[in-house]
KOLDRENMI-265953 format. One record per residue (C-alpha): x, y, z. Coordinates in pm, 1 decimal. Layout:
residues N
pt c1 X; c2 Y; c3 Z
...
end
This chain:
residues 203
pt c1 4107.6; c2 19349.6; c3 15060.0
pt c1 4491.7; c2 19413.5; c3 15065.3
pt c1 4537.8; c2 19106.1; c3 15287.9
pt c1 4346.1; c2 18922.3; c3 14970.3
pt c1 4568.5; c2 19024.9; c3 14713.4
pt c1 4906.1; c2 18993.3; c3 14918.2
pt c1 4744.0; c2 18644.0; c3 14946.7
pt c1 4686.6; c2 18635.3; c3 14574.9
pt c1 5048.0; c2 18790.1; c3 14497.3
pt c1 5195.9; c2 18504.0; c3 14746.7
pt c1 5023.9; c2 18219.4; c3 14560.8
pt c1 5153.2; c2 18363.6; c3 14241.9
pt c1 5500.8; c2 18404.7; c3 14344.2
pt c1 5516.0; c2 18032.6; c3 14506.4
pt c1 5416.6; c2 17891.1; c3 14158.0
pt c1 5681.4; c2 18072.7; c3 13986.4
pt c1 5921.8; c2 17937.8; c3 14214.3
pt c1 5788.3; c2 17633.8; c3 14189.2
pt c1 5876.8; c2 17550.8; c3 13811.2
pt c1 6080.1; c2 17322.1; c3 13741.6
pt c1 6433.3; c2 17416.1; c3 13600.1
pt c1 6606.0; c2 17138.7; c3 13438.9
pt c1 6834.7; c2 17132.8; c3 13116.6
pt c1 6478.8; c2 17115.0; c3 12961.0
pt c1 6518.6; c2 17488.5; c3 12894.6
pt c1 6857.3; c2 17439.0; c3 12763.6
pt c1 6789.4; c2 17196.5; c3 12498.6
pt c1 6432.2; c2 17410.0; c3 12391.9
pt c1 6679.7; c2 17694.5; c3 12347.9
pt c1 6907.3; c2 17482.2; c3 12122.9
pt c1 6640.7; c2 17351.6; c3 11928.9
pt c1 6477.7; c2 17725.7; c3 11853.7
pt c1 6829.2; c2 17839.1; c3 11790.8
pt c1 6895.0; c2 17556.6; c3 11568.5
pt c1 6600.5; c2 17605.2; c3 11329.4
pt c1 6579.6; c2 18010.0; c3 11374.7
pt c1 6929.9; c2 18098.5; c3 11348.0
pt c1 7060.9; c2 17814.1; c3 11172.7
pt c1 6844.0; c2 17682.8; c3 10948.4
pt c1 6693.0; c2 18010.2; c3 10890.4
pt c1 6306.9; c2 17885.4; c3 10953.6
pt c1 6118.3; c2 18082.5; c3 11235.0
pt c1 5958.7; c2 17958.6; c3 11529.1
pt c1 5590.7; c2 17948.5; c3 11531.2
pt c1 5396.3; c2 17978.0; c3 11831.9
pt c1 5043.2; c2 17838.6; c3 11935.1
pt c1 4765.2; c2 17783.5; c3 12175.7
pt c1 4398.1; c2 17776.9; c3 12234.2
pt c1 4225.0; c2 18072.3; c3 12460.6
pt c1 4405.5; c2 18237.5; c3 12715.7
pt c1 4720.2; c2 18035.1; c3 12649.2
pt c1 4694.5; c2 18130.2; c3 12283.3
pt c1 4721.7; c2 18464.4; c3 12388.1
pt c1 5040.8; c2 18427.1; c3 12605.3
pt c1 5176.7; c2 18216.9; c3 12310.4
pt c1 5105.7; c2 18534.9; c3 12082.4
pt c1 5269.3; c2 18801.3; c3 12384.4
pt c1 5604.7; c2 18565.2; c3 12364.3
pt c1 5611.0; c2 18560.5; c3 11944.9
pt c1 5590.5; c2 18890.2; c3 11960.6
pt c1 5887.9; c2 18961.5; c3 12263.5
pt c1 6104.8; c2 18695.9; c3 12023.2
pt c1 6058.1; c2 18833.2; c3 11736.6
pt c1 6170.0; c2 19200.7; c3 11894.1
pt c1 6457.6; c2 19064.9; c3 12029.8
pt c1 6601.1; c2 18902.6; c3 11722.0
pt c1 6430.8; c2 18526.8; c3 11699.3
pt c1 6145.6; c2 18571.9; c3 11378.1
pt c1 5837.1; c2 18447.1; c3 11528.2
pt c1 5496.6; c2 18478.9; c3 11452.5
pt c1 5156.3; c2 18297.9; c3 11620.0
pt c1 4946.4; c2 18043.8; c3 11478.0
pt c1 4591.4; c2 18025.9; c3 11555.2
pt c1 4501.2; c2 17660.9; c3 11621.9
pt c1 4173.8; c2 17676.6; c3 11437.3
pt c1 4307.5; c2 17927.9; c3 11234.8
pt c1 4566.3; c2 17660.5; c3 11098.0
pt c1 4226.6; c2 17417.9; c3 10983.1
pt c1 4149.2; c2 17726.1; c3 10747.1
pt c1 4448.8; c2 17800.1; c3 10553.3
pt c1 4676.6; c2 17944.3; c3 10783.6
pt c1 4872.7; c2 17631.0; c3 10814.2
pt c1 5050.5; c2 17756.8; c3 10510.9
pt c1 5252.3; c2 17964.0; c3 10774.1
pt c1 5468.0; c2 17626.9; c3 10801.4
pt c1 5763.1; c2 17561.2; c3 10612.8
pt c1 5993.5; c2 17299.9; c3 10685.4
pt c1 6296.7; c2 17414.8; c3 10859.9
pt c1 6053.2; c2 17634.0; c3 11145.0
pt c1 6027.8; c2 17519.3; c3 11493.9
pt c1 5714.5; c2 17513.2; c3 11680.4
pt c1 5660.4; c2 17629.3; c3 12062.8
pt c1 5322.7; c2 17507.7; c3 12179.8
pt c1 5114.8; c2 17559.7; c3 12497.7
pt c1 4832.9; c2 17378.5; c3 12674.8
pt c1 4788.2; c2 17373.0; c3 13071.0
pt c1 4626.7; c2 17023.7; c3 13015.7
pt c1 4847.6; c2 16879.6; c3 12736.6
pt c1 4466.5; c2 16768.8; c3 12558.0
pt c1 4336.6; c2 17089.5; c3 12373.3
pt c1 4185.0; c2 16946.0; c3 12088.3
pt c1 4269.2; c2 17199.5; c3 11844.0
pt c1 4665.6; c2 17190.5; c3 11915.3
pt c1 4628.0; c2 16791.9; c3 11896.4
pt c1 4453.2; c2 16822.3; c3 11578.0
pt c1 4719.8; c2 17105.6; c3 11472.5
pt c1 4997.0; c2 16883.1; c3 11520.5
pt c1 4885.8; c2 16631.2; c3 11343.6
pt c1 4817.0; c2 16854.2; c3 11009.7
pt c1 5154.5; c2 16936.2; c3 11047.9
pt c1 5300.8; c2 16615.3; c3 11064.1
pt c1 5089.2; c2 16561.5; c3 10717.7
pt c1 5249.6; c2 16911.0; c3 10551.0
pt c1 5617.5; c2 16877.5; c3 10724.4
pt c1 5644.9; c2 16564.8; c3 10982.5
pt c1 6021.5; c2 16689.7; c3 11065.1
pt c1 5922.1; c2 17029.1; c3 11174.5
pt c1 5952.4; c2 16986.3; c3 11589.6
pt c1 5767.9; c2 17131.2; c3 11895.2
pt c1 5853.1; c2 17227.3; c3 12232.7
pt c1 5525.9; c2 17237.2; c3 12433.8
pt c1 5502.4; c2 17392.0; c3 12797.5
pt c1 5217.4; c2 17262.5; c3 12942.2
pt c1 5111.9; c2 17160.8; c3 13301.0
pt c1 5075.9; c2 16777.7; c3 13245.3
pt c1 5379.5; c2 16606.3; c3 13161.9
pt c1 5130.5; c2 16278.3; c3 13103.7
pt c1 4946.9; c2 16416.3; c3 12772.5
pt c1 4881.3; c2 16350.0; c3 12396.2
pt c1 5094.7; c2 16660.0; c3 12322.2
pt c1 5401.5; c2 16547.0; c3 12575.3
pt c1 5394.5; c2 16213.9; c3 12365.4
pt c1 5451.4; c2 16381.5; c3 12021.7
pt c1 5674.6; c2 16693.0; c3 12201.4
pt c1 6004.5; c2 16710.4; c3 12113.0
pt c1 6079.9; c2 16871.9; c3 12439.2
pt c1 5867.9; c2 16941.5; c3 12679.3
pt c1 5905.5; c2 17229.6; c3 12951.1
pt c1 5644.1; c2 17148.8; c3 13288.3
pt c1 5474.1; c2 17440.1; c3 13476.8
pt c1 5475.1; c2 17243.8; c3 13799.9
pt c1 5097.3; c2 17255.8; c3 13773.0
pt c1 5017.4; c2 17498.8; c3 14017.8
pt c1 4650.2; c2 17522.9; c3 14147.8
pt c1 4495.4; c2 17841.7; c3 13983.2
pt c1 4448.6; c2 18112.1; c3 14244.3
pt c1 4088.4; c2 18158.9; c3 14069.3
pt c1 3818.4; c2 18111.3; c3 14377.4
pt c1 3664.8; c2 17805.4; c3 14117.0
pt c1 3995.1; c2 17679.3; c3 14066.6
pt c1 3904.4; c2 17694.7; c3 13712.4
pt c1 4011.7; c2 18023.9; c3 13534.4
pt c1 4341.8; c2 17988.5; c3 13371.6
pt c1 4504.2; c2 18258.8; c3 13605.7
pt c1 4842.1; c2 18131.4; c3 13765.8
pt c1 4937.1; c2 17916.1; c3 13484.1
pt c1 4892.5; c2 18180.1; c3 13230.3
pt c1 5130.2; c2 18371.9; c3 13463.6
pt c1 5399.7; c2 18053.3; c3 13453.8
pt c1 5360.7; c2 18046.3; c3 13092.6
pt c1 5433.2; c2 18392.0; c3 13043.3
pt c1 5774.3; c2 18361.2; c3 13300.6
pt c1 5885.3; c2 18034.8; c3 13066.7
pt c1 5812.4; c2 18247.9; c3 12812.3
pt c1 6039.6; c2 18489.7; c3 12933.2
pt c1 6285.4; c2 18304.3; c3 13014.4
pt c1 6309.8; c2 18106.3; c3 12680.2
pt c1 6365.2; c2 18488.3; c3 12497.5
pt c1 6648.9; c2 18601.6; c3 12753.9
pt c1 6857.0; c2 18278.7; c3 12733.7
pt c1 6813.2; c2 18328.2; c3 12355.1
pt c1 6891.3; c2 18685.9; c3 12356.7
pt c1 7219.2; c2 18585.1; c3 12554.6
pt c1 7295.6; c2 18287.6; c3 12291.8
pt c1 7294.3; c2 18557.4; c3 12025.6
pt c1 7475.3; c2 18832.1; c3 12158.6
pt c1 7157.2; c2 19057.0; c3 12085.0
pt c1 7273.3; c2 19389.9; c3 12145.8
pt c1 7109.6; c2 19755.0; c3 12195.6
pt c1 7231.2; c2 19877.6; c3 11870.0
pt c1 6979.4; c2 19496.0; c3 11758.2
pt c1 6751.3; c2 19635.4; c3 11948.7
pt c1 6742.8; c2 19988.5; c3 11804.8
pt c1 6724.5; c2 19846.1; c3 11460.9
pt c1 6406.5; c2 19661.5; c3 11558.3
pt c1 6251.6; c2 19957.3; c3 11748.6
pt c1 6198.4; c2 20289.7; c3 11573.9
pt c1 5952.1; c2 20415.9; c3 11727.8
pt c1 5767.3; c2 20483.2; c3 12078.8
pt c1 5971.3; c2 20541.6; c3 12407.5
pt c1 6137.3; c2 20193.5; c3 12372.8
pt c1 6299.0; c2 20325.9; c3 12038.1
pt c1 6411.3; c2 20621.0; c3 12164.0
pt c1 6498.4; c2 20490.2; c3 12496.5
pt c1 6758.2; c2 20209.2; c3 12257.3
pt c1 6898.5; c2 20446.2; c3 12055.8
pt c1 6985.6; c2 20657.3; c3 12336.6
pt c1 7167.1; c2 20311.6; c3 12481.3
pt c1 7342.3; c2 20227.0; c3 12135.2
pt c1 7447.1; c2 20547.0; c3 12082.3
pt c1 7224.7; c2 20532.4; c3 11731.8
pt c1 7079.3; c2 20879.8; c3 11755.1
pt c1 6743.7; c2 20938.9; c3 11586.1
end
């Protein structure tokens, strides 16, 4: 059994090394920067399934650090909560396969509401519908998934959720976001305390 997960770990950790760092991340940061901190819009995240949910973990780590995010159900969106958009926000969208219907179907209802709002999608096919309409797009590397059917999205929600990472720290560096930032952001829980303690806030 530990031999199996040290295996598992290993697989894991190969992928992550794997990704492929370009100026890609660079010019993603720009753009989020741009239309966050610039042209005071927000950047709205998305994805279907388990990728929606890693898109939801990194609006919420932006949006703590300083960046206002929020997530955007794609089916969500067909129902109203497209009104979320407005037209100087920036979009960050993932989909291992670059295909999901719903984020295809997304983009194109915001194209009709505000056709200059841009994405960034991370995905694992660089050869997709979504790549084609991307502004930018940020590859995984496609790493096999260490699930035994090969099927479960397992290591690339773990890439997406290191991109997603690193997207907030280069951001966080761009901005000079600072403890006392973070203490404003954070008043409560050991993370609040543990900030103010580092800013020199108090309570």
């Amino acid at each position: 059994m530990k031999e199996k997960i040290l295996q598992i770990f290993e697989k894991e950790a190969i992928a992550i090394r794997n990704i492929p760092v370009d100026d890609i991340f660079e010019k993603a940061t720009e753009l989020i920067y741009k239309h966050v901190h610039r042209l005071h819009g927000k950047l709205i995240t998305s994805g279907m399934g388990k990728a929606g949910a890693i898109a939801n973990n990194i609006a919420t780590t932006f949006s703590s650090t300083g960046t206002p995010a929020v997530f955007l159900h794609p089916s969500e969106a067909q129902h109203g909560d497209l009104g979320i958009i407005q037209e100087n926000d920036v979009m960050l969208i993932i989909s291992n396969s670059g295909k999901t219907r719903e984020l295809i179907e997304l983009v194109e209802l915001k194209n009709n509401l505000f056709p200059r709002v841009p994405f960034v999608v991370i995905t694992g096919n660089p050869d997709s519908p979504l790549v084609e309409k991307a502004f930018c797009t940020i590859f995984t590397g496609a790493p096999p998934e260490v699930c035994p059917l090969g099927l479960t999205p397992t290591t690339s929600t773990t890439v997406f959720t290191v991109i997603g990472d690193a997207l907030v720290v280069l951001m966080m560096e761009k901005i000079g976001f600072s403890p006392v930032d973070y203490a404003r952001r954070h008043h409560g829980g050991y993370l609040g305390e543990k900030s103010r303690e580092q800013s020199g806030t108090g309570n």
